[in-house]
Each structure stands twice: as C-alpha cells, then as structure tokens.
KEPA-713303 format. One record per residue (C-alpha): residue in one letter; y, z, x. Coordinates in steps of 0.1 Angstrom, whole numbers, padded with zeros to 4 digits, always signed. Layout:
% KEPA-713303
aYZX ...
END
This chain:
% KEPA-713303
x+1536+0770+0228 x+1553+0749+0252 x+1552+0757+0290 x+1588+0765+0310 x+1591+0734+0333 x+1604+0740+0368 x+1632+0717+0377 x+1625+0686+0391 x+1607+0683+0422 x+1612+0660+0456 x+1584+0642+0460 x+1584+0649+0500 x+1578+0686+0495 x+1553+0694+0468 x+1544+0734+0456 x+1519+0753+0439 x+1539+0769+0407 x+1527+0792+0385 x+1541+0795+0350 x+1524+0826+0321 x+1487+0823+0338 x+1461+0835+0324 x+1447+0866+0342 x+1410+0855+0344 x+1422+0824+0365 x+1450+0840+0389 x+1433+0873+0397 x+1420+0862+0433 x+1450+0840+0441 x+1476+0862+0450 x+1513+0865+0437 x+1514+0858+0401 x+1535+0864+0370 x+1532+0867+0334 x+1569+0859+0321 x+1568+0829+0303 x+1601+0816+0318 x+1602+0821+0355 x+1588+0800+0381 x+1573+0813+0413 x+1563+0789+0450 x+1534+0802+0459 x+1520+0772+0488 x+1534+0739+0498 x+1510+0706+0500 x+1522+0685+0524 x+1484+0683+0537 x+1464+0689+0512 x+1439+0664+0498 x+1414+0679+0478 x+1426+0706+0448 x+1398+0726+0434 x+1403+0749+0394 x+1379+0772+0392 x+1373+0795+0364 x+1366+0794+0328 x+1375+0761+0318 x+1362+0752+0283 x+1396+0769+0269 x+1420+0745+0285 x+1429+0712+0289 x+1439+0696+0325 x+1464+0671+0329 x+1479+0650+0353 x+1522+0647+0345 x+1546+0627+0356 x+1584+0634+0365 x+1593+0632+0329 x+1568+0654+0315 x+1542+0626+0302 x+1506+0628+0305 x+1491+0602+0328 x+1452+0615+0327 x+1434+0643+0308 x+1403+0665+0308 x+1399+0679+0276 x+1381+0715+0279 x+1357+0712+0313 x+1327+0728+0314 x+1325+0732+0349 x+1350+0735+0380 x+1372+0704+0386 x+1377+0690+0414 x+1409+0669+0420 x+1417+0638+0448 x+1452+0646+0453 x+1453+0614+0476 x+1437+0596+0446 x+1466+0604+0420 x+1488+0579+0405 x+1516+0572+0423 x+1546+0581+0397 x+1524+0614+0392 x+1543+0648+0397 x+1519+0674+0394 x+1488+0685+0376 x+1493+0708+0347 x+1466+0736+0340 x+1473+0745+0297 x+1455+0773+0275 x+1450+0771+0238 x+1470+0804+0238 x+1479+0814+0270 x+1510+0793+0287 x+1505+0765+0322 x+1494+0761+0352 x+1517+0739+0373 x+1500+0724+0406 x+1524+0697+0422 x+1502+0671+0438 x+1512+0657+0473 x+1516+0620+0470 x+1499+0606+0498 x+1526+0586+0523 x+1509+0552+0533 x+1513+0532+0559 x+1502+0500+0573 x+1471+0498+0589 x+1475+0496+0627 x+1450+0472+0639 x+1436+0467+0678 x+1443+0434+0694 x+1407+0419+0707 x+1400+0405+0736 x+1365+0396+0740 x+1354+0393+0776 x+1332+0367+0773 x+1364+0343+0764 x+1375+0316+0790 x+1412+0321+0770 x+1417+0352+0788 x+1439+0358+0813 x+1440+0386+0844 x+1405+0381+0858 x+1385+0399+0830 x+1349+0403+0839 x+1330+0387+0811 x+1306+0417+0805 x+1337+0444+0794 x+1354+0434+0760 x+1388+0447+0752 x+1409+0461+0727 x+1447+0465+0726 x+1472+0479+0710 x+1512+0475+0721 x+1548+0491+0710 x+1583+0495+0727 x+1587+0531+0731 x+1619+0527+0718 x+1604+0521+0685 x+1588+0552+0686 x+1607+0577+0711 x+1594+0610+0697 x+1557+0599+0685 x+1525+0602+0696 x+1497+0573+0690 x+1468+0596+0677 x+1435+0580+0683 x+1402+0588+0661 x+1369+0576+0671 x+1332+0577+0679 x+1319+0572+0713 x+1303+0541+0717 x+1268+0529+0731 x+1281+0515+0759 x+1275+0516+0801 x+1315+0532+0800 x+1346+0535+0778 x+1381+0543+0787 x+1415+0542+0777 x+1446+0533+0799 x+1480+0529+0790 x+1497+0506+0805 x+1541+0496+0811 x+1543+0465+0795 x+1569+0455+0819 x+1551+0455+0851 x+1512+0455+0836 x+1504+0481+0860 x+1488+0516+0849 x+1509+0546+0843 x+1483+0569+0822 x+1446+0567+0819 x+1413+0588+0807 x+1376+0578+0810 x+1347+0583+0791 x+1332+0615+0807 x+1367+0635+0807 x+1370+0630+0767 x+1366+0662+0751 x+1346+0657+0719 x+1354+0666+0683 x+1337+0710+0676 x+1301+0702+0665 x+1301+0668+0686 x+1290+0659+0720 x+1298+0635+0749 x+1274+0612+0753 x+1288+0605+0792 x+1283+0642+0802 x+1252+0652+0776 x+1230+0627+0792 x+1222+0610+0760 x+1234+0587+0729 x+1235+0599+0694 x+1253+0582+0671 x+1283+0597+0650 x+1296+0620+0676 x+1333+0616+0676 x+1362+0623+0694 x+1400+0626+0688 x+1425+0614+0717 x+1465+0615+0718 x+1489+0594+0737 x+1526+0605+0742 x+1555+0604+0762 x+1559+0634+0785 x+1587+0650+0765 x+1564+0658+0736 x+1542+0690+0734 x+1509+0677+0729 x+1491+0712+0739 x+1478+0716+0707 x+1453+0680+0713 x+1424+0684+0740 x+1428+0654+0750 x+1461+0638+0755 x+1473+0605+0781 x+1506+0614+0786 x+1531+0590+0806 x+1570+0593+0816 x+1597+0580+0788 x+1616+0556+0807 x+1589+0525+0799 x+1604+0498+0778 x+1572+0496+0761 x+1531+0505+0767 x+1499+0489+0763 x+1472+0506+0755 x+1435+0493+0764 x+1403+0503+0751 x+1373+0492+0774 x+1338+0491+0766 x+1316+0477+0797 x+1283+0463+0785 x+1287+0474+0748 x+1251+0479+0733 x+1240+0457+0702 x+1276+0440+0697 x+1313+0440+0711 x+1319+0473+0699 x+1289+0493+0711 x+1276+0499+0675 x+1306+0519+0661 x+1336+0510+0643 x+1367+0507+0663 x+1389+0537+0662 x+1414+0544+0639 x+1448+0548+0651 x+1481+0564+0633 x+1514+0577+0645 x+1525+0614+0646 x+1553+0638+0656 x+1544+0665+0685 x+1537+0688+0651 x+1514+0667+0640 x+1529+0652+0611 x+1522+0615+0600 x+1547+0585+0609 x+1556+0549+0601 x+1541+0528+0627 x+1567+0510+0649 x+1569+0473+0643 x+1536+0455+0662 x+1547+0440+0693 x+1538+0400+0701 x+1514+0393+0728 x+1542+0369+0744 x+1554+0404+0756 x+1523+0410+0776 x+1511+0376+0785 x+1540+0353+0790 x+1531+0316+0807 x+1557+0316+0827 x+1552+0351+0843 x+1512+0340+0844 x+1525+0311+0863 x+1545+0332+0885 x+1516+0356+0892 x+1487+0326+0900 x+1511+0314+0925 x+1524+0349+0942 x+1480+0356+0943 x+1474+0318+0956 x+1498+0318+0979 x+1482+0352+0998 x+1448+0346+0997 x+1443+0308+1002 x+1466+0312+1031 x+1435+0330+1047 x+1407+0315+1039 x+1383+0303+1065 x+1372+0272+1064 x+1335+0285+1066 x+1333+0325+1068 x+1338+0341+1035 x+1354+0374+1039 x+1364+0397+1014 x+1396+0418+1008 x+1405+0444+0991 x+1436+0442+0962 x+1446+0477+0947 x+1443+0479+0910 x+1481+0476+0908 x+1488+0452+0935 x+1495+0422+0909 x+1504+0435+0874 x+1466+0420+0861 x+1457+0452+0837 x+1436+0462+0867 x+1407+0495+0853 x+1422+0518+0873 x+1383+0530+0877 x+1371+0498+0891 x+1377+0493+0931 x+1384+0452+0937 x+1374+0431+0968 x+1384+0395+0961 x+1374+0360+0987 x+1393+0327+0979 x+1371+0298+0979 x+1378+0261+0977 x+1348+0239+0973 x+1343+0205+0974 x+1315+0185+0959 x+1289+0188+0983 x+1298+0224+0995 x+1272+0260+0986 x+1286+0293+0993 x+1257+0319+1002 x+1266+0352+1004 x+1243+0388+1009 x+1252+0421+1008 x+1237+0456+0998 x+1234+0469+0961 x+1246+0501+0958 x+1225+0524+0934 x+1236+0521+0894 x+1234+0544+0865 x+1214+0524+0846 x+1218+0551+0814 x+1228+0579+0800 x+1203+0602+0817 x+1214+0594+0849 x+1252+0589+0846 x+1274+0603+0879 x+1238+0605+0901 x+1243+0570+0913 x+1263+0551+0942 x+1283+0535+0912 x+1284+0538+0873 x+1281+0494+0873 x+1294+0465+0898 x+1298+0428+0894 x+1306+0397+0910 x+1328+0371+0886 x+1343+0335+0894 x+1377+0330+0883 x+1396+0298+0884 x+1432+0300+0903 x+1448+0307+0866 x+1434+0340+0865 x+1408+0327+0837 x+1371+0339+0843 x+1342+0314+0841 x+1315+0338+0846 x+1302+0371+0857 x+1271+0386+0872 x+1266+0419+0861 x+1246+0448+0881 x+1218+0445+0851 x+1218+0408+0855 x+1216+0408+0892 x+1184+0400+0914 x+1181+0424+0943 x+1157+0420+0967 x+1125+0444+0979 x+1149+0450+1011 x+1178+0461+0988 x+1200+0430+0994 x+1214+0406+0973 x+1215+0373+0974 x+1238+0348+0956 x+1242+0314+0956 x+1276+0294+0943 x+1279+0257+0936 x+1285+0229+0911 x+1250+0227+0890 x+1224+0203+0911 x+1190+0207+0904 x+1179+0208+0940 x+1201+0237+0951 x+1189+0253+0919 x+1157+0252+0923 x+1161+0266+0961 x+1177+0296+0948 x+1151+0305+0920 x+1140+0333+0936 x+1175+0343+0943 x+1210+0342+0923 x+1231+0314+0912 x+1263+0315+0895 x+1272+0273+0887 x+1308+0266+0900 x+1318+0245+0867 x+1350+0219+0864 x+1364+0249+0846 x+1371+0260+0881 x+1386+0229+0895 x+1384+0229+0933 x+1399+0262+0944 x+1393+0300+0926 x+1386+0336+0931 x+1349+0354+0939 x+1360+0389+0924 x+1330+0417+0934 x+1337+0452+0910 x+1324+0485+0916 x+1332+0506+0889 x+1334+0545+0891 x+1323+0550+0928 x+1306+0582+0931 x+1329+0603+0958 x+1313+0605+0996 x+1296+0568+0990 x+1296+0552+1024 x+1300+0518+1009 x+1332+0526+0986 x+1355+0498+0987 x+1385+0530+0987 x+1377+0526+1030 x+1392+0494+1031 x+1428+0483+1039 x+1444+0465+1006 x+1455+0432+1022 x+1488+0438+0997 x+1503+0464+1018 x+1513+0445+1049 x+1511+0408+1036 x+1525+0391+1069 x+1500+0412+1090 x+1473+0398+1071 x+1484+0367+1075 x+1483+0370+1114 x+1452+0391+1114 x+1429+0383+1083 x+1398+0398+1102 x+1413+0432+1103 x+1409+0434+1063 x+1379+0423+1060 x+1360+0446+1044 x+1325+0445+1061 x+1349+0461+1090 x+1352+0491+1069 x+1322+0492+1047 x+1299+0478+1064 x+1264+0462+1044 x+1280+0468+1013 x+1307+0442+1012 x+1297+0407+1009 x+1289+0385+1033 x+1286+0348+1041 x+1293+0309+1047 x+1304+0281+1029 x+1283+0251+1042 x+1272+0213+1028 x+1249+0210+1004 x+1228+0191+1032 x+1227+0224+1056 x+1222+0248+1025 x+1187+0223+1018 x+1173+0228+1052 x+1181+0264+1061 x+1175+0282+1030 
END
C-alpha cells in the first residue's frame, strides 16, 4: 500500500514525520501513531548530520526521495542498522523514506547542508622583505579582513589546534586606523572539554584544539568561552593570527584554523564579501606613515650615541602585538661606519615547561629599512650572550675584516636593502610583571613629540631601565678595527 505523503516541505526547516510505523521500530522514540493518514512533527534538523535506523531491517526497504516523490538511492532489506550522512545527501533530496512489506513509511526529512565559500587566511610570512609595518622576520602571520557593515550582527567563529610554537595570539584590529581594539593570547585560550593548553599545561601534544569567537559588543557571545569582543562603530576589522617561532614550518605543525560566520545563536552565515588588502596597506598611506616615523626619530639621532626610545604599540597604526613592548634607535650609516651596541639579556622561556617563569616569553632586535620593510631579525634563540650576561651586537655593510672581529660576538649585515638610513627595532614580548628591565618604565617619545625634540636624552631608555636597554656608538670602521 502506498504511504500518506505530508505536504511539501521547505527546505530551510526539515522534520522527523512519522506516517503508520511499525511498532517494533517506534517503541523507544516517543510520540507515534498508527493512522495511516495523519502526519505527526516529532524533531526538526536544522543540525543534524548523522541519522541512525535501528531495528529490524531485513523487512524494509530504505530510500532516499525527492520533492516529487522519486527514488534517488535505495537499500533493499538491510541486515544491520544504517547509518545515514545527512550532509552527504543529494542536493534535490527531500527526505529519507523508511517502507515495510506490509506495514506503511517512515518519513525522515534530511537537512540539506547550507554551503558556503571557504573563508581563507591572508599569509604573511615574516621572513618576506615585501612586508610592510616592521614585521620581525621570526613571527609569520595570518589575516583575515571584513567591513563590519557586511556583517553587523555576526560573529567570526574560529576552530583550531594550538600550535607548536614559542606564542600564538589573536588581535583584532580597526582597519581604519591599524591600531588594536580587541585581543587574546595563547595562555588565556580556554581549550576545547577533553583538550589542554599547551601555554598553561607546560607541554605540547598535538591535536588539542580550541574554539574562539570574535563579535561586536552588541552580540551575546556568553555561550563561547572564549570570545574577542570589540565596539560596533569600526568601519571594518582585521584580524591577525601570530605564531612566533612556529616549530617544523610556518604554521607550527597544524593546519590553520578554520573559520565560518554565525549569529549570537549560533547558527551558520554567508561570509561577507573578502575585503582587498589595498584597504589595509595602501602606498600612499605607507608613504604617509614612513615619513610621519622619519620625520620624529631621525630628527634625534646623534651623530654618534645610539639611544633608544620607546613607541607604544599604537603610536603609528603598524599592526603593533599589543604583547610586545618596542624600543626603536634611528640609524644612518655610511660606508665606512659600525654601530656596536651591549645591553643585558633578560631571562627567556625557552619552552613549554617553563612558560611565564622568565623575565620575557622571547625578545629580538630587527633592521628595518625607512619603508617600514624588515631585512633581518635576531631572535633571543639566535642571539649570543655572553658569560657576563651581556650582549653584544655588531651592525654594518658585510666586510670580512669587521666580520671576522665580531666572531665571537653578533653581527647583523646592514645590506643595500637598507639604503643609508633605517630603524634598529629591540622586542620584548610578554614581559613578566615586576621585571626591573620592562620597557613599560620608559616614556613613549610619541606623547610629547616637541619635548623630545628639545630633550631626546630624557627618553632615552637606559634612563629608565637601566642595563637592559641597548647601548652604544656609531664609529668608522677604522676606530671599530682597533678598539674592539
């Protein structure tokens, strides 16, 4: 006999419907009814992707149906349970029909999965001269930018594992200004039940994961552990994932995280049209910036002291790690000219066993030319430090007689890259609170420009910090040869 068909349904809101069921099948599941014309909504499927039959097959035959009643697939009399992959159906399918020899059908409406395009990070390895904003060439990093008013009432839902790498964060940035407005690092992530941090366990195992949301304020995110928040009036946000010295490749041996839009309910959404990267890096505002940062600094540099100040991590719009503390000495050089600088290394967490014990979770010193473009970067792992706890770098064009007088030492080669005139850039990254040398105690020269100007000396940061900050001369190669 043939079944009583409900009407037709809308494919946005699938239900369970049970038409004349046998009893053997329906006596566990609840509601049910025996009239062979009436229909009955038992569940709806909006997130289902898995539908298991269990029972007493061998008496019925299992079909997927379309809208108009045709069979699309068919098990003829199972012998075991069936398992279906709703998110695997045919897309003009409808719902699966359950039908007895005797008895009349089951009716299971299957929930079309809604697909979207794949949202896909933006890389930005550090190692890359083509990047702008002073990245330090040991950190790679991932982006991913919208206008908010593409997505007022959405959440970007983040799915991951936690890398093998020295630190991870995320930070959200306005893509108007480039400046931070939301941010959450590695040890603060809450991981997935079952999973652990990695940054607060105290070691790495692969394939723990973690789930992160970031919203405008107005949405209720409670439900998500973790959750970057940031106000609504942005015209748009960035949203950067950093890995600092990512173990085995770029991406610290994991894949990168998924990402996909969803209401405050959690509900899936249509990703907002991808953004360009001219909105986040346009020449002429790169141009703009260079000059605004040349014409502070290189107004004063000594001619021979090199002296280091502190810039904010939002002073100058340069996606700045909002855990990172910046001191930053202009430098011109000629062709004859060394720069030797010495200062003290604070302690590092070298691993996971130690992470938060230590002065600093990793520092560097990089050269950047005046373009904001990075030519290299001494890392804290690369870097020599001496029996008395000092370091000691040496900066010039490559010559094989200064480089073989700083063997013993370190020597970062001031390439054509450069030109005549860039940027020593020294990092500490997560300062451990109390640290006497924490580059926090110095004055940003940004807040008082002209004063800095009158009185560079004042900002100096071995006022404030003492041993820690970096030191030195700039002197002729001739001078370098017989003092050092």
């Amino acid at each position: 006999m043939k079944p009583t068909f409900c009407p037709p349904v809308v494919r946005s809101c699938f239900v369970l419907i049970v038409a004349c069921c046998c009893t053997a099948l329906l006596a566990q599941s609840g509601p049910h009814i025996f009239a062979d014309d009436t229909c009955i909504i038992l569940n709806e499927f909006d997130n289902a992707q898995m539908l298991t039959i269990e029972g007493t097959l061998d008496e019925y035959i299992i079909s997927i149906r379309d809208e108009g009643d045709s069979s699309l697939v068919d098990w003829a009399h199972p012998e075991t349970d069936l398992n279906i992959d709703l998110e695997a159906l045919p897309e003009n399918s409808a719902y699966v029909q359950l039908q007895h020899q005797t008895h009349a059908a089951l009716f299971v409406c299957a929930p079309l999965p809604e697909t979207f395009p794949e949202i896909r990070w933006n890389e930005a390895i550090g190692s890359s001269r083509l990047i702008p904003f002073f990245p330090d060439t040991n950190a790679n990093y991932f982006v991913y930018y919208y206008a908010l008013s593409d997505a007022p009432d959405c959440a970007l839902k983040i799915s991951g594992d936690f890398a093998n790498a020295r630190y991870l964060s995320y930070t959200v940035y306005n893509t108007s200004t480039r400046n931070d407005i939301a941010d959450i690092s590695d040890f603060e992530l809450i991981p997935l039940a079952q999973h652990e941090n990695p940054y607060s366990e105290g070691s790495y195992t692969e394939g723990q994961q973690y789930e992160l949301v970031i919203g405008p304020d107005h949405l209720d995110l409670s439900a998500y552990p973790n959750k970057v928040q940031f106000t609504s009036d942005v015209p748009g946000v960035a949203v950067f994932l950093r890995y600092y010295y990512p173990r085995s490749d770029h991406y610290g041996s994991v894949e990168l995280p998924e990402m996909q839009f969803v209401t405050d309910l959690g509900t899936n959404k249509a990703p907002p049209p991808p953004l360009t990267s001219e909105i986040l890096i346009d020449p002429q505002e790169v141009i703009d910036l260079t000059n605004d940062i040349a014409r502070l600094f290189f107004s004063i540099e000594r001619s021979r002291e090199r002296m280091f100040f502190r810039a904010t991590s939002n002073a100058t719009g340069n996606f700045a790690t909002p855990d990172n503390q910046y001191l930053i000495s202009p430098v011109t050089l000629g062709q004859d000219e060394v720069v030797v600088l010495r200062w003290k290394a604070p302690s590092v967490d070298e691993d996971f066993s130690n992470l938060g014990s230590a002065q600093t979770r990793y520092f560097s010193m990089s050269l950047s030319n005046d373009n904001t473009f990075t030519a290299s970067t001494l890392g804290s792992d690369q870097i020599v430090v001496g029996s008395d706890g000092f370091i000691t770098l040496v900066v010039s064009r490559s010559d094989p007689e200064i480089e073989a007088a700083a063997a013993s030492v370190n020597f970062m080669a001031w390439d054509e890259f450069l030109g005549n005139r860039g940027y020593l850039i020294y990092r500490n990254l997560l300062t451990r609170p109390g640290f006497s040398g924490d580059i926090a105690n110095c004055p940003t020269v940004t807040d008082i420009p002209f004063l800095v100007a009158i009185a560079p000396g004042l900002y100096d940061a071995a006022g404030h910090i003492g041993a820690y900050a970096p030191q030195g001369d700039k002197m002729s190669k001739a001078e370098f040869l017989s003092t050092f």
